[in-house]
C-alpha positions in Angstrom: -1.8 28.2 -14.0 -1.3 29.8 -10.8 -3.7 30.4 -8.7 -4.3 34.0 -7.1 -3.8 34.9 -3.5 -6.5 36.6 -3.2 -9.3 35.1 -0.6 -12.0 36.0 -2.9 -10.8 33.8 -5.2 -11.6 31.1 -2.7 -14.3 32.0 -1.9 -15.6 32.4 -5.1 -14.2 29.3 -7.4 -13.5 26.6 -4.8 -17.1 26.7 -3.2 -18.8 27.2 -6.3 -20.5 23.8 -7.1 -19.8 23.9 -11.2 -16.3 24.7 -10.7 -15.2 21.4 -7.9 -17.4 19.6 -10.2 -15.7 20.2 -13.4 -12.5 19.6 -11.7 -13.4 16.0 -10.1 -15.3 14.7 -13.5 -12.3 15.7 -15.5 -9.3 14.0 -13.9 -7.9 11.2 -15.6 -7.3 9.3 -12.3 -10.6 7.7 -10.3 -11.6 9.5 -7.2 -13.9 8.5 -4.6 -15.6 10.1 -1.4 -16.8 7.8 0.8 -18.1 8.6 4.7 -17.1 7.1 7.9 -19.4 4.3 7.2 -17.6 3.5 3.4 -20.2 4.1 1.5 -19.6 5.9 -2.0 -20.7 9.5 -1.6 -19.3 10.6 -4.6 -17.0 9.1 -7.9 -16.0 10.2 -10.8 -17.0 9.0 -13.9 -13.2 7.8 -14.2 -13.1 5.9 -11.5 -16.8 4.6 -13.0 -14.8 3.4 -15.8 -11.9 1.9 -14.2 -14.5 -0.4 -12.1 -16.5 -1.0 -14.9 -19.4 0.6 -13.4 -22.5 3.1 -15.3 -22.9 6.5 -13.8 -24.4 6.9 -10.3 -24.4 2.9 -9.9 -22.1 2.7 -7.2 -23.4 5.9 -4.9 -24.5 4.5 -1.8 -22.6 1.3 -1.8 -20.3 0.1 0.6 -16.1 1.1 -0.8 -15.7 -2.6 -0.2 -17.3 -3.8 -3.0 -14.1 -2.1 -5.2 -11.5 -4.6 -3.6 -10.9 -8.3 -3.1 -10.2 -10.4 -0.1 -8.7 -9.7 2.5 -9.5 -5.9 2.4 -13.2 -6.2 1.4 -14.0 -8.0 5.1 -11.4 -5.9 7.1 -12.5 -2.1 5.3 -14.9 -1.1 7.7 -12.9 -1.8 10.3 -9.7 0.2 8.8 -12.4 3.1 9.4 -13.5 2.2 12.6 -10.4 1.9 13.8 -8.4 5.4 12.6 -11.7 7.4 14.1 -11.4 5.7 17.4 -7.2 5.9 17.7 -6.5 8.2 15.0 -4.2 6.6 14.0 -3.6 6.5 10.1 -2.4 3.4 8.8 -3.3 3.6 5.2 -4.5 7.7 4.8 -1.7 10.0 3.9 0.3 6.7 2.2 0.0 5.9 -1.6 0.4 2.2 -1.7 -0.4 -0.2 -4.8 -3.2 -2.9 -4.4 -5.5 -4.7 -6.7 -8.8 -3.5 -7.5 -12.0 -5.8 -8.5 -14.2 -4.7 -11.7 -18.1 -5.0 -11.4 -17.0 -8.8 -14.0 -14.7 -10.3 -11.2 -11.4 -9.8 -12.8 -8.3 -7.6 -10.6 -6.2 -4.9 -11.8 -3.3 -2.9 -10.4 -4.0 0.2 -8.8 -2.0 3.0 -7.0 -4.3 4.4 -4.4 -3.9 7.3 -2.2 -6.3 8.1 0.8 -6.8 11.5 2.1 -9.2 12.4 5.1 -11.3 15.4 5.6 -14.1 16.6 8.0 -16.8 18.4 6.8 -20.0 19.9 9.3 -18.5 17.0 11.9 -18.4 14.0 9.9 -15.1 12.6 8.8 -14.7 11.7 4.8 -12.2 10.2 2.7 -10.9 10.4 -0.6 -9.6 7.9 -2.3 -7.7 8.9 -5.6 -7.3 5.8 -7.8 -4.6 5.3 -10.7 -4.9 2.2 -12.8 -1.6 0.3 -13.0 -2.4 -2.0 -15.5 -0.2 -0.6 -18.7 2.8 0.1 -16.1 2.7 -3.6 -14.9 2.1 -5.5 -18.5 5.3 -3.0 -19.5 7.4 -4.6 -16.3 5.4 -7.9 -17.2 7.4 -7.3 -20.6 11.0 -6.2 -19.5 11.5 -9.2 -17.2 10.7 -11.8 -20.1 13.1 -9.6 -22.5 15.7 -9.7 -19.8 15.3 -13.3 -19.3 15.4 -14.1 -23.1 18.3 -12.0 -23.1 20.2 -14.0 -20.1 19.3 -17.3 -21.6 20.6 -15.7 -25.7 24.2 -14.3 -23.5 24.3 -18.0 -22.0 23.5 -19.9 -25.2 26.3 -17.6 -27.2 28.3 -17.8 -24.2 28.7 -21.8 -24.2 29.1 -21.5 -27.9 32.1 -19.4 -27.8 33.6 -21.8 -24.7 33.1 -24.6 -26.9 34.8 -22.9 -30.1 37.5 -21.5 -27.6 38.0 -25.2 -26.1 37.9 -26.3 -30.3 40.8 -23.3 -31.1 42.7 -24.4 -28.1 42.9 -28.3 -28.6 43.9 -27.2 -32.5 46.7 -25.3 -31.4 47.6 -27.9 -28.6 48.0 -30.6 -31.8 49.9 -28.0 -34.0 52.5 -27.6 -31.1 53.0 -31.6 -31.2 
């Protein structure tokens, strides 16, 4: 679908509460808004899900709560940091890091970080993509390949050996 170039349609569909809404509860990845304190302004029920969180349960808390050591300790200060230099580190930069469900247990995640400023305050988004299934899949591949390496070097030896049997045969049938 393409969208029209018409400013109406702006103004219209992107600042019409029902529409943004519809499109944030609806992805498939997680997405977060926190403010320049870290705290959860808004998530999607995706993200919810990812975290093993119930609706709403995490609005208000600090981002931090979402990630293990080192990062939980050093967030805020991430923040503090790219609104004092400006500098952006992380924002702009998908990179993959763990995340920690409300039980303890880590997964994989690709996150990307976006900023925004909106009446003076700076935001972030943070769009979340579980990596579990990819990494149990590359978890997979390297034990196949290694089977695989230790099957060629098993059948390898085997045919040496039968090679080494042909050639001493032939080496008594010459005598």
């Amino acid at each position: 679908m393409s969208i029209p170039e018409h400013p109406a349609f702006f103004d219209v569909q992107f600042q019409n509460s029902s529409f943004f809404r519809s499109i944030f509860e609806t992805a498939i990845d997680g997405i977060i808004i926190i403010d320049q304190s870290g705290r959860i302004q808004m998530i999607n029920a995706s993200a919810e899900a990812l975290f093993g969180y119930r609706d709403g349960e995490l609005i208000g808390t600090n981002v931090s709560g979402l990630m293990p050591e080192p990062h939980k300790h050093q967030h805020d200060g991430y923040i503090r940091n790219y609104l004092e230099t400006g500098v952006k580190k992380i924002i702009g930069i998908g990179r993959e890091v763990l995340g920690l469900r409300k039980d303890g247990s880590l997964f994989p995640i690709r996150l990307a970080v976006s900023n925004f400023s909106l009446d003076g305050q700076a935001f972030f988004t943070g769009v979340v993509h579980d990596l579990s299934a990819q990494k149990e899949a590359e978890r997979n591949l390297w034990y196949l390949n290694k089977n695989l390496e230790k099957m060629v070097d098993s059948r390898t030896g085997q045919l040496r050996e039968s090679l080494n049997q042909l050639n001493a045969i032939n080496r008594n049938l010459e005598f």
